[in-house]
MMTF fields as JSON, N, C-alpha, C and O atoms, coordinates in Angstrom:
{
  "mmtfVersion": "1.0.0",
  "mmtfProducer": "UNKNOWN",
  "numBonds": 359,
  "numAtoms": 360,
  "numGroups": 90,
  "numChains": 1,
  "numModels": 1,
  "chainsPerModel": [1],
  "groupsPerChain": [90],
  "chainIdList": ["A"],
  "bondAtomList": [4, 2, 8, 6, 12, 10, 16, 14, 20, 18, 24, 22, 28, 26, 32, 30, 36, 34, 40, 38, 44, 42, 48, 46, 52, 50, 56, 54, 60, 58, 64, 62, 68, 66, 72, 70, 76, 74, 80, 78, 84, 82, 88, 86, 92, 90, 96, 94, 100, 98, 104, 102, 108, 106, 112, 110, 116, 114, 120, 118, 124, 122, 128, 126, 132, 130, 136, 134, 140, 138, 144, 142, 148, 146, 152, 150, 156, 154, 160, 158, 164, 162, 168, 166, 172, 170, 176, 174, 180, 178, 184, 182, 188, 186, 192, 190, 196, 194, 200, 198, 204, 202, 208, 206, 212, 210, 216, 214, 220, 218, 224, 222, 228, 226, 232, 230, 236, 234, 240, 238, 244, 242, 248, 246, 252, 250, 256, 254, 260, 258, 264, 262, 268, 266, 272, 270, 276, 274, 280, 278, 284, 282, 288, 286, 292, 290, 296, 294, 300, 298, 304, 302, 308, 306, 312, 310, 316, 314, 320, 318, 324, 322, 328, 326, 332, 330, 336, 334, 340, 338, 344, 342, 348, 346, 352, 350, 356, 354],
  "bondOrderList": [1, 1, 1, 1, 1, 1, 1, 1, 1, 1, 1, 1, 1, 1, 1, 1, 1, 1, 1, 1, 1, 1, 1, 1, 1, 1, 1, 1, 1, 1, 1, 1, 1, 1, 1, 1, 1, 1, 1, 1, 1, 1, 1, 1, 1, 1, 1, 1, 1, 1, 1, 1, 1, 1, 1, 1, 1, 1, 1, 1, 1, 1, 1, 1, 1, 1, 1, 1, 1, 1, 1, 1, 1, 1, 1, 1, 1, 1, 1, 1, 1, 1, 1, 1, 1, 1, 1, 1, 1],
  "groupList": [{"groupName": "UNK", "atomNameList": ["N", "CA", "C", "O"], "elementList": ["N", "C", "C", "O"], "formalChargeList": [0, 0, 0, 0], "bondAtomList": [1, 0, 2, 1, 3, 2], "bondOrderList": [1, 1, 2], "singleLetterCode": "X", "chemCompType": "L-PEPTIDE LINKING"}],
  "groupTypeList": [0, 0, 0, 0, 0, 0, 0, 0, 0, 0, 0, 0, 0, 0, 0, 0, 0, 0, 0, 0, 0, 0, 0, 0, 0, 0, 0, 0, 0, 0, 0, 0, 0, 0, 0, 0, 0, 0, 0, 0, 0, 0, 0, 0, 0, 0, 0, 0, 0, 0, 0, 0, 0, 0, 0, 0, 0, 0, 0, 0, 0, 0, 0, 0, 0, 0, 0, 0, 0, 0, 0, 0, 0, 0, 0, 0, 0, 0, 0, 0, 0, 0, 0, 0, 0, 0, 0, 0, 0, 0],
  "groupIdList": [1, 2, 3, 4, 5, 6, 7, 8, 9, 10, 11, 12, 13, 14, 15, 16, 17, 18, 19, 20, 21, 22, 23, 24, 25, 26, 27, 28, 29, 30, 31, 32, 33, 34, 35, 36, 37, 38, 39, 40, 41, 42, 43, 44, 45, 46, 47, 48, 49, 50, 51, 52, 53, 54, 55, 56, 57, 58, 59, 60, 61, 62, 63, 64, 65, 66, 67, 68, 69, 70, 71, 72, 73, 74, 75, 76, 77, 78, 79, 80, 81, 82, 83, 84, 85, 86, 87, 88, 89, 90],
  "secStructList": [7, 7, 7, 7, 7, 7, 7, 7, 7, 7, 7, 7, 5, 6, 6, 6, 5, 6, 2, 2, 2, 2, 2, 2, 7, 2, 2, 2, 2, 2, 2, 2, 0, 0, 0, 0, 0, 7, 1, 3, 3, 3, 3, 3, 3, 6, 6, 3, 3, 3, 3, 3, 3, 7, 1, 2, 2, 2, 2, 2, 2, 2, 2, 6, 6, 1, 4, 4, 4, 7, 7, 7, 7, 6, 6, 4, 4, 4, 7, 7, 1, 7, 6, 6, 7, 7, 7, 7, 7, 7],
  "xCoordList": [100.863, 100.332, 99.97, 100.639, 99.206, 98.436, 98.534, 98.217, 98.982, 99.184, 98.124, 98.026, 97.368, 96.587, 96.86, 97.623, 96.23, 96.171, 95.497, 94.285, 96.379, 95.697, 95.392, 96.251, 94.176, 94.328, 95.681, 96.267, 96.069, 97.043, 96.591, 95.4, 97.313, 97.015, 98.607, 99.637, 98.344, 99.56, 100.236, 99.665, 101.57, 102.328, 102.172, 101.976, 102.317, 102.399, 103.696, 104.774, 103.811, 104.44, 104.798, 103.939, 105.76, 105.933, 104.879, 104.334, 104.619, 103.964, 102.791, 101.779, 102.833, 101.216, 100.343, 99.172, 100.998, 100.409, 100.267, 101.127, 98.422, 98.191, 97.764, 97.531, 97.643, 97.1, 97.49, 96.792, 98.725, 98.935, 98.221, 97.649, 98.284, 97.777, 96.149, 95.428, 95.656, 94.32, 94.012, 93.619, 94.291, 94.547, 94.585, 93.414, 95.498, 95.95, 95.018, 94.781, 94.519, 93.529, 92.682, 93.031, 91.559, 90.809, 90.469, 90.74, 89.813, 89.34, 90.63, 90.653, 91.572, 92.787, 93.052, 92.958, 93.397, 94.027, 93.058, 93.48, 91.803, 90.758, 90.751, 90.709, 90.786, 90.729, 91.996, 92.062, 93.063, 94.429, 94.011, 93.766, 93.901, 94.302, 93.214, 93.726, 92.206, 91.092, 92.109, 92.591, 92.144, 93.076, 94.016, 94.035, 94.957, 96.592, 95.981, 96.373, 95.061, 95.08, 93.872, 93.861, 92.705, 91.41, 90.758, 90.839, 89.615, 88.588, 88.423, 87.418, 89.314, 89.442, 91.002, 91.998, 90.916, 92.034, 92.047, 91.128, 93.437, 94.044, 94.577, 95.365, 94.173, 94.588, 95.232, 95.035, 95.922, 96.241, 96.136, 96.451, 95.584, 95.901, 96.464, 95.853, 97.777, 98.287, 98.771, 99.495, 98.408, 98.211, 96.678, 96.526, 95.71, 94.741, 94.335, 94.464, 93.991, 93.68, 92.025, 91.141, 91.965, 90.575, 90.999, 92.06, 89.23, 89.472, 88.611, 87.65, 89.176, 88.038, 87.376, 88.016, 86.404, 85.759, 84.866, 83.93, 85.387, 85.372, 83.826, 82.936, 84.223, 82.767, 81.475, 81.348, 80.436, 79.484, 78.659, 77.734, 79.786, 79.4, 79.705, 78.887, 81.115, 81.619, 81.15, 81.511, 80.269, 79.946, 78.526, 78.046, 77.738, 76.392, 77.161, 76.962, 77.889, 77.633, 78.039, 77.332, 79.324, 79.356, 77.629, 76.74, 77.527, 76.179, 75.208, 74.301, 74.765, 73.288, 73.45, 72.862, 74.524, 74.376, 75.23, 74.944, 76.027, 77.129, 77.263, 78.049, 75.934, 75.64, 76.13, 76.998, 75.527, 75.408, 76.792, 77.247, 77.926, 79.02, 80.065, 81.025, 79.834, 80.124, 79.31, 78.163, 80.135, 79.943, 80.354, 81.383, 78.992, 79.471, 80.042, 79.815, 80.855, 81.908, 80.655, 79.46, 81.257, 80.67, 80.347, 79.861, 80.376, 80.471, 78.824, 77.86, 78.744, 77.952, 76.561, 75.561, 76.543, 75.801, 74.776, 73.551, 75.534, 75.425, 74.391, 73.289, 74.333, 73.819, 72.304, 72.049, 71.467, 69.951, 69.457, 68.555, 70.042, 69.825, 70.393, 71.502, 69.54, 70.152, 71.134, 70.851, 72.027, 72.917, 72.552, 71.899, 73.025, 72.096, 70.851, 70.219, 70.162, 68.237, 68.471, 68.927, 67.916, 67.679, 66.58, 65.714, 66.532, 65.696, 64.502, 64.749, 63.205, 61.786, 61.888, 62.255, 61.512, 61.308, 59.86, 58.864, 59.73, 58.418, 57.92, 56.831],
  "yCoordList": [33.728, 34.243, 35.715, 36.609, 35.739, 37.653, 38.105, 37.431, 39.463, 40.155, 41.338, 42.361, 41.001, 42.117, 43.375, 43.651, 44.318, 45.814, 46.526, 46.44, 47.253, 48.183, 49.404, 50.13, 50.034, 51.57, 51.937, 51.194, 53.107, 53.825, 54.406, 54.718, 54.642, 55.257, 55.605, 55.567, 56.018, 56.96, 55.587, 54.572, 55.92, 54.538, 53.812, 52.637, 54.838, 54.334, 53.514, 53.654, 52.928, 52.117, 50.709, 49.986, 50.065, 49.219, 48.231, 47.507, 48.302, 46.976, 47.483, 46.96, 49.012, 50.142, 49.975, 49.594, 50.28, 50.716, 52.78, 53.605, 52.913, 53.864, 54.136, 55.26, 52.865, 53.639, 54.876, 55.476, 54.994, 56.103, 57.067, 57.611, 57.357, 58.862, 58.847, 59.838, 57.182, 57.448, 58.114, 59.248, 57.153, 57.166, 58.604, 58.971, 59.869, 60.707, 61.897, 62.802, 61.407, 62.631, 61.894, 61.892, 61.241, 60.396, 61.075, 60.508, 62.418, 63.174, 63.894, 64.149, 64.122, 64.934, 63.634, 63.84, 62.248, 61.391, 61.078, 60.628, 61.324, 60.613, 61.845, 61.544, 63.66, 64.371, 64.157, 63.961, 64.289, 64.412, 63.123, 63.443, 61.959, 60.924, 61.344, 61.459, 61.453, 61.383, 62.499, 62.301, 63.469, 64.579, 64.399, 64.887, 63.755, 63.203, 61.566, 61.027, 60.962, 59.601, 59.797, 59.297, 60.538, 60.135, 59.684, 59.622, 59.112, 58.51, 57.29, 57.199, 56.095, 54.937, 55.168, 55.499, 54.857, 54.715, 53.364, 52.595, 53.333, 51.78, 52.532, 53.424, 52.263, 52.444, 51.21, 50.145, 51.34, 49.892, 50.233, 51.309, 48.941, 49.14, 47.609, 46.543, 47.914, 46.268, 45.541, 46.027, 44.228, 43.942, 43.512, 42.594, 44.476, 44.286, 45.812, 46.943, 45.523, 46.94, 47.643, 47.004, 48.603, 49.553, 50.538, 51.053, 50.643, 51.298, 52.712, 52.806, 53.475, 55.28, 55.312, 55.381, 55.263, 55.161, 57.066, 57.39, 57.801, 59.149, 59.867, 60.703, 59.039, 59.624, 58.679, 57.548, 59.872, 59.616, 57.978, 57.233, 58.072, 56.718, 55.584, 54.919, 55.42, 54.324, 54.127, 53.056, 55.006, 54.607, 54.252, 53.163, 55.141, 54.044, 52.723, 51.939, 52.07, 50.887, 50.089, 49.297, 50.563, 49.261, 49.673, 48.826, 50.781, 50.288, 50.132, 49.956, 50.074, 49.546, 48.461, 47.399, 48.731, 47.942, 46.353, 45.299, 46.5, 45.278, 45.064, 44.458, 45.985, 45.628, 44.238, 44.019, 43.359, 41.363, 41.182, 40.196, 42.427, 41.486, 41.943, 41.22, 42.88, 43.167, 43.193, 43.619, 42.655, 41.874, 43.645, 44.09, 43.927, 44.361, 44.011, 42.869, 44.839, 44.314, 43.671, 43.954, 42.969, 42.506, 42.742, 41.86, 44.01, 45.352, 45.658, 45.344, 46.364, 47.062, 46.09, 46.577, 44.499, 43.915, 43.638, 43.591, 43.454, 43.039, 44.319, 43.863, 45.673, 46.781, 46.922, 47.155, 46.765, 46.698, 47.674, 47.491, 49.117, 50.234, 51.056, 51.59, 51.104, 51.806, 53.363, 54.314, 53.062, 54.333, 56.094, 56.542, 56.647, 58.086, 57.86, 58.916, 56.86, 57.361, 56.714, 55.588, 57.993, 57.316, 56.498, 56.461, 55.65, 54.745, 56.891, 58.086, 55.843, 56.64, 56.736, 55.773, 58.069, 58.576, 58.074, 58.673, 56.827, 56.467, 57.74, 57.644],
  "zCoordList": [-24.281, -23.032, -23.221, -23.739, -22.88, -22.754, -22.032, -21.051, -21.71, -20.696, -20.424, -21.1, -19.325, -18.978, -18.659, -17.733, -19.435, -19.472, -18.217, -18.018, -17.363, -16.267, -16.3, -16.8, -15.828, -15.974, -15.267, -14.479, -15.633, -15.207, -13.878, -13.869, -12.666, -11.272, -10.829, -11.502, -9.189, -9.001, -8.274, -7.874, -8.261, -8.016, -6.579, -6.268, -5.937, -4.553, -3.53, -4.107, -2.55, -1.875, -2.055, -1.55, -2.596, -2.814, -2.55, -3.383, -1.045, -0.123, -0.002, -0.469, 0.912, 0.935, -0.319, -0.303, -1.315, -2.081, -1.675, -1.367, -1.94, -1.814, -0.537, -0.092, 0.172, 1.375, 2.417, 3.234, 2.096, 2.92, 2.978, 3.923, 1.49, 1.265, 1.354, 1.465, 1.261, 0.958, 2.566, 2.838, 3.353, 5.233, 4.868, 4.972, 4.4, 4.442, 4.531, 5.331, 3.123, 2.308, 1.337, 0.156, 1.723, 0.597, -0.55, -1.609, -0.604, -1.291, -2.099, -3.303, -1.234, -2.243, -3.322, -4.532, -2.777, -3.517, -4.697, -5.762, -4.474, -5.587, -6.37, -7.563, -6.114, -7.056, -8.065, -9.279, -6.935, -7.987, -8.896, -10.059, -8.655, -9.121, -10.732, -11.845, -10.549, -11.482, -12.562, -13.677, -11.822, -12.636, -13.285, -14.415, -12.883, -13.744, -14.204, -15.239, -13.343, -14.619, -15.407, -16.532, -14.944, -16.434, -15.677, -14.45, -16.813, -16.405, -15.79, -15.085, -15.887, -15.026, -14.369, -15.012, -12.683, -12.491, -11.665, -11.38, -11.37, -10.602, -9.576, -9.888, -7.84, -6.783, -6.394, -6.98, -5.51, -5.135, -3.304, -2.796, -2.505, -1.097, -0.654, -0.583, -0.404, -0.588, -1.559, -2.428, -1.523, -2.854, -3.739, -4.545, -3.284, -4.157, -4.867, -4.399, -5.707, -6.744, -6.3, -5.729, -6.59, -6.52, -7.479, -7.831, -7.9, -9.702, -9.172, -8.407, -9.719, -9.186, -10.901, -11.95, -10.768, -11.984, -12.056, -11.325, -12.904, -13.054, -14.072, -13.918, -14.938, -16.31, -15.943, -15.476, -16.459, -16.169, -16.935, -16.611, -18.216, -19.046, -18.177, -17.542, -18.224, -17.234, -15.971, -15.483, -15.092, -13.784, -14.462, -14.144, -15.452, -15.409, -15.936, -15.008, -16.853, -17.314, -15.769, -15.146, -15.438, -14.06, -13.167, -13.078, -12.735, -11.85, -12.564, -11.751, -13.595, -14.088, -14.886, -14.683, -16.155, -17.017, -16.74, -17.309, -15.991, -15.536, -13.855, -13.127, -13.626, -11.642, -11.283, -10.439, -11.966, -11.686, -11.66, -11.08, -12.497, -12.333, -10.872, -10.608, -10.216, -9.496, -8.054, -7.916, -7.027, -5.637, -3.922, -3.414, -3.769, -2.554, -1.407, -1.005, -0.663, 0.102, 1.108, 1.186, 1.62, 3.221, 4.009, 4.717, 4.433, 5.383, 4.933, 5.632, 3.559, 2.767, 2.893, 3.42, 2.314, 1.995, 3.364, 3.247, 4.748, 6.216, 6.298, 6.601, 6.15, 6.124, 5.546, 4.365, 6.444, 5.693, 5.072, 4.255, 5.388, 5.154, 4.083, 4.106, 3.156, 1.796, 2.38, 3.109, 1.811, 1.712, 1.406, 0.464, 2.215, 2.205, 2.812, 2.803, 3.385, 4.13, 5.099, 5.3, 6.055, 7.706, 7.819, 6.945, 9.112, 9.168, 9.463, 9.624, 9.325, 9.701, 11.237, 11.91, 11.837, 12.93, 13.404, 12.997, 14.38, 14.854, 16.227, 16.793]
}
C-alpha cells in the first residue's frame, strides 16, 4: 500500500481545520503560510484540503498546462462574468 505525500501547511483545529484563522485574516494566513511552508501548501477547512499554490512555475502549470484537470467550484462556474471585468456600461 502507498501512502500519499502532502504538502506541508499550518496545522490547524482538529475538526476546523484552518478555518478559523482563514474567517480571521485570509491574507495574514495565506502570507504566513506561503512563508513558513513554500511554494505548495495544504490548508485544510474541515475535512477537505485547499492547496495555496505560491511560484510562478507551479501556478502556470495548474492554470494552463493541467487547466482540464481541475474543476471550478459551483459558485464560480454559475457566474457568466469573467473575474476582474464589469459588465459594459449601455
Amino acid at each position: 500500500m502507498s501512502s500519499t505525500t502532502r504538502p506541508p501547511g499550518p496545522p490547524g483545529n482538529w475538526l476546523l481545520g484552518n478555518l478559523t484563522e482563514l474567517r480571521r485574516d485570509m491574507l495574514a494566513l495565506f502570507t504566513r503560510a506561503a512563508r513558513e511552508y513554500g511554494d505548495l501548501v495544504r490548508l485544510r477547512i474541515g475535512p477537505r484540503s485547499l492547496y495555496l499554490v505560491n511560484h510562478p512555475d507551479l501556478i502556470e502549470e495548474v492554470l494552463v498546462h493541467q487547466a482540464r484537470n481541475y474543476r471550478k467550484h459551483y459558485a464560480v462556474r454559475m457566474n457568466r462574468l469573467p473575474a476582474g471585468q464589469r459588465p459594459a456600461l449601455q
